[in-house]
Structure formats: C-alpha cells, structure tokens
C-alpha positions in Angstrom: -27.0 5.7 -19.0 -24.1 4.2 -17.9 -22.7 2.4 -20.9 -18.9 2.8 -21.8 -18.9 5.4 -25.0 -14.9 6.1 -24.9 -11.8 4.7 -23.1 -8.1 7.2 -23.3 -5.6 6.1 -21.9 -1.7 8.0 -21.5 1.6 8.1 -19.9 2.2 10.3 -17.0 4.8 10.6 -14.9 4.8 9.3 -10.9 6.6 10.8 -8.2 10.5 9.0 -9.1 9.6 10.9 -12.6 9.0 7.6 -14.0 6.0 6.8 -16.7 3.1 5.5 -15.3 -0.6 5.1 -16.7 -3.8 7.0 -16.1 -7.1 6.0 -17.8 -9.8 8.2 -17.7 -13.5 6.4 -18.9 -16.5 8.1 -20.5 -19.9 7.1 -20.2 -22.9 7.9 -22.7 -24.4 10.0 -19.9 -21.9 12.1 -19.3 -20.1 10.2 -16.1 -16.3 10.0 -16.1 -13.9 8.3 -14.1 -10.2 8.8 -14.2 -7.3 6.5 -12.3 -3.7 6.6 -12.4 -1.5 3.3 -11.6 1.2 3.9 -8.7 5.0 1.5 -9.3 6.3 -0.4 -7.0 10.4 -0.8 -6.2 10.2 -3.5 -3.8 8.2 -5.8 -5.8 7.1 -8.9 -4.7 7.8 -11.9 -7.3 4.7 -12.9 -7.3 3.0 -9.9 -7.9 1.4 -9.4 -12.0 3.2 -8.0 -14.2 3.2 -4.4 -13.8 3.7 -4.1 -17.8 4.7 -6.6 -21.0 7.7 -7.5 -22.7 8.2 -3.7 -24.3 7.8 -1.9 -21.0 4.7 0.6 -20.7 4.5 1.4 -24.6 3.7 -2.0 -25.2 1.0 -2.1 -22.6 -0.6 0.7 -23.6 -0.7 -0.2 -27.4 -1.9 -3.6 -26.4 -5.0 -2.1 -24.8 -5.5 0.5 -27.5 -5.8 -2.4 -29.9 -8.8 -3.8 -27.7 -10.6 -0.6 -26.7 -13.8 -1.5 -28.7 -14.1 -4.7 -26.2 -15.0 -2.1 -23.8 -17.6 0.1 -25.7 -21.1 -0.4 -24.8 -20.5 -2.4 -21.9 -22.4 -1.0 -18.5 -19.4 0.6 -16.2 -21.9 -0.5 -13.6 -20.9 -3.9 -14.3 -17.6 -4.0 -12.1 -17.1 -7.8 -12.6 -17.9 -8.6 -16.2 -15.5 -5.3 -17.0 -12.8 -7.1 -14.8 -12.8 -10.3 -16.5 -12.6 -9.0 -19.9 -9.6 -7.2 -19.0 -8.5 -11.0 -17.7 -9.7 -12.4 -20.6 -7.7 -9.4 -23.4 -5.2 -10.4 -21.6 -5.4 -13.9 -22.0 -2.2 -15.0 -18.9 -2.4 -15.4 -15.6 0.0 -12.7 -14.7 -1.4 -9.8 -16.8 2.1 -10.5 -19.1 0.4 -9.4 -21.9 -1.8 -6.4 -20.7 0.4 -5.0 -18.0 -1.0 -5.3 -14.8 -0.5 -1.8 -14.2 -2.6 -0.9 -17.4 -5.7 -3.2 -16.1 -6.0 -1.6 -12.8 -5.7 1.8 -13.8 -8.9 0.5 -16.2 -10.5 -1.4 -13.6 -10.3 1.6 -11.4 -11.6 4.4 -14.1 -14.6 2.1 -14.8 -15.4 2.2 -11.1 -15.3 5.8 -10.7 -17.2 6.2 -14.0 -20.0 4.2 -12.6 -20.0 6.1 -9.1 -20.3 9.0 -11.3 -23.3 8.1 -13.2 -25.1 7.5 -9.9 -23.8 10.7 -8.1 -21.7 8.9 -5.6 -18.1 9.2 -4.3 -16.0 6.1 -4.8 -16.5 4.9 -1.8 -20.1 4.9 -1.2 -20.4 3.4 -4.3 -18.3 0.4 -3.5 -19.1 0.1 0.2 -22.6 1.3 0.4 -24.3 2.8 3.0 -22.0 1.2 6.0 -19.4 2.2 4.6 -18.3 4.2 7.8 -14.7 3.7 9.4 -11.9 5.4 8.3 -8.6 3.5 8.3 -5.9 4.7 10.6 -2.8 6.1 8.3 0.7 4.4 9.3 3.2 6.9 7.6 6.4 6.3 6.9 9.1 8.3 8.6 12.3 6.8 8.4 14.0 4.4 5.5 16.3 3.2 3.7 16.2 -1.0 1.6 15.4 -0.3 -1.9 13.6 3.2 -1.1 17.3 4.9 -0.2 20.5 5.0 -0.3 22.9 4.8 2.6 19.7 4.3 5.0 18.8 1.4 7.3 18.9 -2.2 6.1 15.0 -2.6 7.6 13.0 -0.7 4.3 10.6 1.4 6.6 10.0 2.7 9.9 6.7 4.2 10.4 4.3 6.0 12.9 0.3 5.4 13.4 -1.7 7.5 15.1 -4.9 5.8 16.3 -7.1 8.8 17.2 -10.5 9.0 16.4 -10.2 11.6 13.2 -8.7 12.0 10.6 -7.1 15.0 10.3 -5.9 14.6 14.2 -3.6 11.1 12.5 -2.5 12.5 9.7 -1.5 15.2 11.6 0.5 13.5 14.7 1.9 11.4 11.9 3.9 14.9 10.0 4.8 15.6 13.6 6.3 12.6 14.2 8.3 12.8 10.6 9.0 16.5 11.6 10.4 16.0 15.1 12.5 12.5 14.1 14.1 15.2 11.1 15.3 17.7 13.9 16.9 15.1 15.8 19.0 14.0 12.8 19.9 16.9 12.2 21.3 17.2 15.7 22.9 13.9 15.6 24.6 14.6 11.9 24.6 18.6 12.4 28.1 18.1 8.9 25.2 16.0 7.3 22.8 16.9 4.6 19.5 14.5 6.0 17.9 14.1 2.9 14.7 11.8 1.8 14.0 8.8 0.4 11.4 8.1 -2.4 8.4 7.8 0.5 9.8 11.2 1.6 10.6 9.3 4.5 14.2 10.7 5.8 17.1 8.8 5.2 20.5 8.6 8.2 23.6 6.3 8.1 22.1 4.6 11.6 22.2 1.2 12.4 18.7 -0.4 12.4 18.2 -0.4 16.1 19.8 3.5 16.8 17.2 4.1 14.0 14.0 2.4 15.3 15.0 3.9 19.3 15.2 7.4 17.6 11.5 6.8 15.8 9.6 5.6 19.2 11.8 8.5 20.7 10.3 11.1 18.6 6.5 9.2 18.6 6.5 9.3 22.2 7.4 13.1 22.5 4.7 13.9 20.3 2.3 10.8 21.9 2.8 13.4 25.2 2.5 16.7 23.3 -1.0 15.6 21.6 -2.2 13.0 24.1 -3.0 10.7 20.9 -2.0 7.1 21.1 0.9 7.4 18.5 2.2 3.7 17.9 5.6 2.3 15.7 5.6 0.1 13.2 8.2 -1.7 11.0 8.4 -2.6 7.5 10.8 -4.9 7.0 11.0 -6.0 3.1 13.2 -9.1 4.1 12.9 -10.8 1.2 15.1 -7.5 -0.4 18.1 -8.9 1.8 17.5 -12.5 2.2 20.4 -13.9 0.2 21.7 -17.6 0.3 19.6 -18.5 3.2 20.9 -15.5 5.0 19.5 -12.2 6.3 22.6 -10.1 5.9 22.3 -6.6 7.9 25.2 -4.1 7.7 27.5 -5.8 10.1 25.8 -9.6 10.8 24.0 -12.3 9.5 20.9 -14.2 10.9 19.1 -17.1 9.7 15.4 -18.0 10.2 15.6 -18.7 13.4 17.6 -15.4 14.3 15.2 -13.2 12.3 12.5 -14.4 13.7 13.8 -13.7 17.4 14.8 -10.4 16.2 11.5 -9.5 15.1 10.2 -11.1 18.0 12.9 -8.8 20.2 11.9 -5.5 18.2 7.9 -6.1 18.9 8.8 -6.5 22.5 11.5 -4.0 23.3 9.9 -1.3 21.5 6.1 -1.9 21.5 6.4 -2.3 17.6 2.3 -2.0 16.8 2.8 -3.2 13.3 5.4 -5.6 12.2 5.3 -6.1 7.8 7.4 -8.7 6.0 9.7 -9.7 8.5 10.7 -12.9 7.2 11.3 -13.6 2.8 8.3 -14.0 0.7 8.1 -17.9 0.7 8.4 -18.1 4.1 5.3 -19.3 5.5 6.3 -21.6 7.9 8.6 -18.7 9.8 5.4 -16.1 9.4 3.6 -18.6 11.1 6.1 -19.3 13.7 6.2 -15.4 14.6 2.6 -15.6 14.6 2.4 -17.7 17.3 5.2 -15.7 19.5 4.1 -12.1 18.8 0.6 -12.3 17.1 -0.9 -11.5 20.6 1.3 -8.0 20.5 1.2 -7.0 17.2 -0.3 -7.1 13.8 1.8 -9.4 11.1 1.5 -8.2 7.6 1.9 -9.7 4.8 2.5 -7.8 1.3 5.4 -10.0 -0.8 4.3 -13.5 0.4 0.7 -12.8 -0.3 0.7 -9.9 -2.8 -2.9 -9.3 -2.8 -3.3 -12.7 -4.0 -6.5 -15.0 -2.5 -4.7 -18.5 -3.5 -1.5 -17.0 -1.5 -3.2 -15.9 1.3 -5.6 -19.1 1.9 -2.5 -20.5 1.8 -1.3 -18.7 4.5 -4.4 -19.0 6.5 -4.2 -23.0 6.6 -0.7 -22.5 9.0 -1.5 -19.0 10.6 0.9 -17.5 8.7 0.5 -13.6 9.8 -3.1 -11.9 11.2 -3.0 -9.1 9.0 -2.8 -8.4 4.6 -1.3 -5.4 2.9 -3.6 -4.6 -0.3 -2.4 -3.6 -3.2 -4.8 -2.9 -5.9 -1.5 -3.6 -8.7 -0.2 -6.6 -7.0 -3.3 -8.0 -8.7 -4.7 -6.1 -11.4 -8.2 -5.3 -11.0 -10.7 -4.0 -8.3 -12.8 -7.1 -8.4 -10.0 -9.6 -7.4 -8.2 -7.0 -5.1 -12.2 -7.1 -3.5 -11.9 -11.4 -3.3 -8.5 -11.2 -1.4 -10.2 -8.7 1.0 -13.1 -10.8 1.4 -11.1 -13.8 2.3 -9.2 -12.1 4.7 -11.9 -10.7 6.3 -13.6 -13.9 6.5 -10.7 -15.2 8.6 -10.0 -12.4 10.9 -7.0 -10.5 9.3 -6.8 -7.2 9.3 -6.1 -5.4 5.9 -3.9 -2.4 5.0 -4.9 -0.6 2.0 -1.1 0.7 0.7 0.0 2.9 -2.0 3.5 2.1 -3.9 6.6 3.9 -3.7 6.4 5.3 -6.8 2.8 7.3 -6.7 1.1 9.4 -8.2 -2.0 12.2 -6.6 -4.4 9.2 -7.7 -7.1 8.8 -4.3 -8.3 5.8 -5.1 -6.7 3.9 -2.6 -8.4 6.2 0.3 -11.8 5.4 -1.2 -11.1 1.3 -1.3 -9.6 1.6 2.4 -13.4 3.1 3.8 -15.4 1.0 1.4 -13.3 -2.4 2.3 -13.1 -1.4 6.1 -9.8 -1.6 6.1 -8.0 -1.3 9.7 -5.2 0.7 8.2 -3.7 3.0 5.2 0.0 2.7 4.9 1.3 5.9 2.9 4.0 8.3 3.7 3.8 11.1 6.4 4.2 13.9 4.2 4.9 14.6 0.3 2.7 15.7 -2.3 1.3 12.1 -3.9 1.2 10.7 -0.3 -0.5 13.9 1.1 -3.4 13.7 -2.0 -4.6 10.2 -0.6 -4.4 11.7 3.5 -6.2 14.6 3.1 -8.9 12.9 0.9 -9.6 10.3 3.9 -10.5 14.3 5.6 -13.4 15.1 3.2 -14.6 11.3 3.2 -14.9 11.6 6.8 -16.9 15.0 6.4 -19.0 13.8 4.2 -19.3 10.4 6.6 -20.3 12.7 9.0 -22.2 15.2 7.6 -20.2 18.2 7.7 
C-alpha cells in the first residue's frame, strides 16, 4: 500500500557547510523516499522563500507541527500531497513553510511512491518515454556571488553534446582540467583556487576569461572529437546597480549589455547565453532574443524562477527560448512540472539546474530524463555535483538495457 505511515525530517549540512533539509517518507508497505533541498547564493527575488522568519529551525518545527496532515494520504497522489503543503502553508511564497522544506517533502513523497511500485524516479514521473538524457553544461570557471576575486560574469561553462553520457560528463572534467593547467601557467606565484561550484576562480578580466574557456574546449573538442560547446552564465541582475551594469573597469547600460551579449554569442560561438540582462528585464530578454535567438539558447532562471505566471509572461514578448528549472525556486514537484509544461508547450528549452549550495541529492537527474529536459546545468567536477552526473550514467544503462 502506498499510504504515508511516517514523515522525519532533519538538518544536514550542504556543500558551503551550511544547514539544509532532507526528508525521508515512509509508506505502510514498506516504500521510502528520501530528498535533500540544495541553497541557492544567487537568488532570484522572486523565488519562494527558501525558509521563514527564524531561518531553517523555524521551518522545520513549522512542519513537525503539521506532520499528521500527511499521514494516511496515498504518496501516489503527487498533486493532492503538493497542495497541502500549499495549503499548511497558507502564503503564496512558502513564507511560512520554507520553500526549501516543501520541496525536500514534495520530492520524498515522489520517490516513496516510485518505490512502492518498484520504479526509479524517473520512470515513475516520465513513464515509459521517458528516454533522452539531458546534455550536462558544467561549470568551469567563476567568480559573481560564487567567488571571490573571480570574473564579474558568475559562470563560464562547457557542454558536451555527445550522444552518452559518461562520454559529456567526461569531456566536461577535461575541459575544467585543461582550463586549470593553463592558469596555473598564466599565474605560476598564484594559488588558483575554486569557487563554491568547484569551478576555478583567476583575477582575469571577463573576456581574457571566456577566450581561455573556448581555448581549453576546443583543445579537448580536437582531442575527443566531441562537439564541446561554451556557455555563459551571466547573473546580471547580481551587478545591475542604478540602472547600470558595472564590470571591473566600465559601465554599460541596456543597450550596451545587450550588444555585449550579442558580441560574446558571436565572437566566441557562446552555445548557451543565461541571465544576461536583470531579472525584470523582459523587454531587453526579448530584444536579445530577436538578435541572437537564432545562435544560441537564452535562459532564463532570476526573471522566471521556475515560475509559470513569469514565464507566460515572458512568452507574450519572446522574452528568451529557453527556462532554467529549479525545483526550490518553486516549492514542490507538481508546480516545478506546470512551469515545464508551459514551456514545453511554447517551444523553450528547459535546463534542469542544481544550486550552488548542494548536497549528493539525484533528484534533479531523475526530473531532467522524466521532463525531457535539453540540458542539466551542474558543475564539472566535485562531490555533490559528481552524485547527480554519474547518476544520469546508470539512468542511461538502465534506458538502455545494460
């Protein structure tokens, strides 16, 4: 049977060493699901709120409070499970519950009901079609809110678009690998360190930093004979201030970001282009849509943050083609499903992400193959990053029968 008999939930720590939740859900059966939530440093404002007034204590006594709601309920039922949690909560923000609490629920429910039925995660969310594994976009080089002393532009990244998984995932550690030896070349009286994607971290202008990326990609794009692509995260709205994008040594406004992006794409075949413009910018997504959209995928993650009323916003102006999905921008599995759904519906391609703070929680791998997403953006190496790559290996075993 796959009613709810129990419902723990404790602190553990994520990869910064910060408390985070995990959740783990019993059935009367015996099934058992357990889910972690990752935290996010560059948070969009729009996102739920990842825990109440009273931090992560407060979220999880909240819950504990309310954990009767949940007995007896069938984990089967994904949707009436999800709007409880809405409806404990009792905001439209999750500023009671903690939005990191509800997913970390939402999640363990899900897996507890795949259990009962003998499935993995994601056959039970994506039935039997469930088929294409997303191609991982790691990131290799950083700075923004992820590092110190690193580039202005949050994350440079690499994507490997073979046909298998473990051939990506691969080319992707190469690409991190060979960028690392280079900087220590260029800074041989520097310690390169690592920011908190384990991507590395150099005092390089933005531009020095993205030649050296596609520098290293294509050595290893010639080594492997993979198509190896870049890709950029910018996280503008981190520094957009006064109507300003203000780099290390300049200023641009809208008009001048959005040819700079437009100038990046072009000069350096940039495959993915994420938040290049501030998070209420739709009109300038739009704008870049129109000059680049035809080169390169624009993602949205701040301005729509998982979020289906954002996002058809952003569909009436053809603001981006593509939607990074975070599970904990939203809250639960069943809305983070309607946001996916909608994009789908109007052609954007989705990213399944994790946060920068993580922990070795797979879920994410399991929603990326059972959404369809295109792409799964996680780091190129590191523990809690590594947890999610190698489990897109044994889906696509068991995918194909090996």
């Amino acid at each position: 049977m796959s009613y709810i008999e129990d419902v723990k939930i404790r602190k553990i720590l994520d990869s910064r060493g910060n408390p985070t939740v995990e959740v783990e859900v019993y059935t009367m059966s015996g099934g058992f699901g357990r889910a972690a939530a990752p935290a996010g440093k560059s948070t969009g404002k729009h996102e739920v709120k990842a825990y109440p007034q009273g931090e992560i204590d407060a979220g999880i006594k909240y819950l504990k409070e309310r954990l009767d709601n949940f007995i007896g309920m069938d984990a089967t039922e994904q949707r009436e499970i999800d709007h409880l949690l809405h409806e404990i909560d009792g905001t439209e923000n999750f500023s009671m519950l903690g939005g990191n609490v509800a997913v970390a629920v939402s999640l363990a429910v899900a897996k507890a009901a795949a259990d009962v039925l003998g499935l993995s995660l994601y056959q039970y969310l994506g039935g039997i079609y469930a088929s294409n594994i997303p191609k991982p976009v790691g990131n290799v080089l950083g700075g923004g809110k992820h590092a110190i002393n690193g580039t202005i532009i949050q994350e440079m990244l690499s994507v490997s678009l073979e046909d298998d998984a473990w051939n990506n995932i691969y080319a992707n550690s190469l690409v991190h690998k060979r960028l690392g030896e280079k900087l220590r070349k260029r800074f041989p009286d520097l310690s390169i360190g690592l920011g908190d994607e384990k991507a590395w971290v150099a005092p390089l202008d933005d531009e020095e930093a993205i030649s050296l990326v596609v520098e290293s990609i294509d050595e290893v794009k010639e080594e492997t004979g993979f198509d190896i692509r870049p890709a950029l995260d910018f996280a503008a709205s981190s520094f957009y201030r006064n109507g300003k994008y203000k780099y290390h040594e300049r200023e641009l406004n809208e008009e001048e970001q959005i040819e700079f992006a437009e100038k990046l794409v072009k000069d350096y075949g940039i495959y993915i282009v994420e938040d290049p413009l501030h998070e209420e910018d739709f009109e300038g997504f739009a704008e870049l849509t129109k000059r680049i959209g035809h080169l390169a995928y624009v993602v949205g993650d701040d301005i729509f943050v998982t979020n289906s009323k954002r996002l058809e916003r952003g569909i009436e102006i053809g603001a981006g083609n593509a939607i990074l999905i975070k599970p904990n921008q939203i809250g639960t599995l069943t809305d983070t499903y309607e946001t996916v759904k909608l994009a789908r519906e109007n052609g954007y391609a989705c990213m399944i992400s994790h946060r920068s703070g993580e922990t070795c929680d797979t879920s994410i791998s399991h929603l990326g193959v059972a959404f369809g997403c295109e792409f799964i953006k996680t780091g190129a190496i590191g523990g809690e990053r590594i947890a999610k790559l190698n489990e897109l290996v044994r889906i696509e075993e068991e995918i194909r029968g090996e």
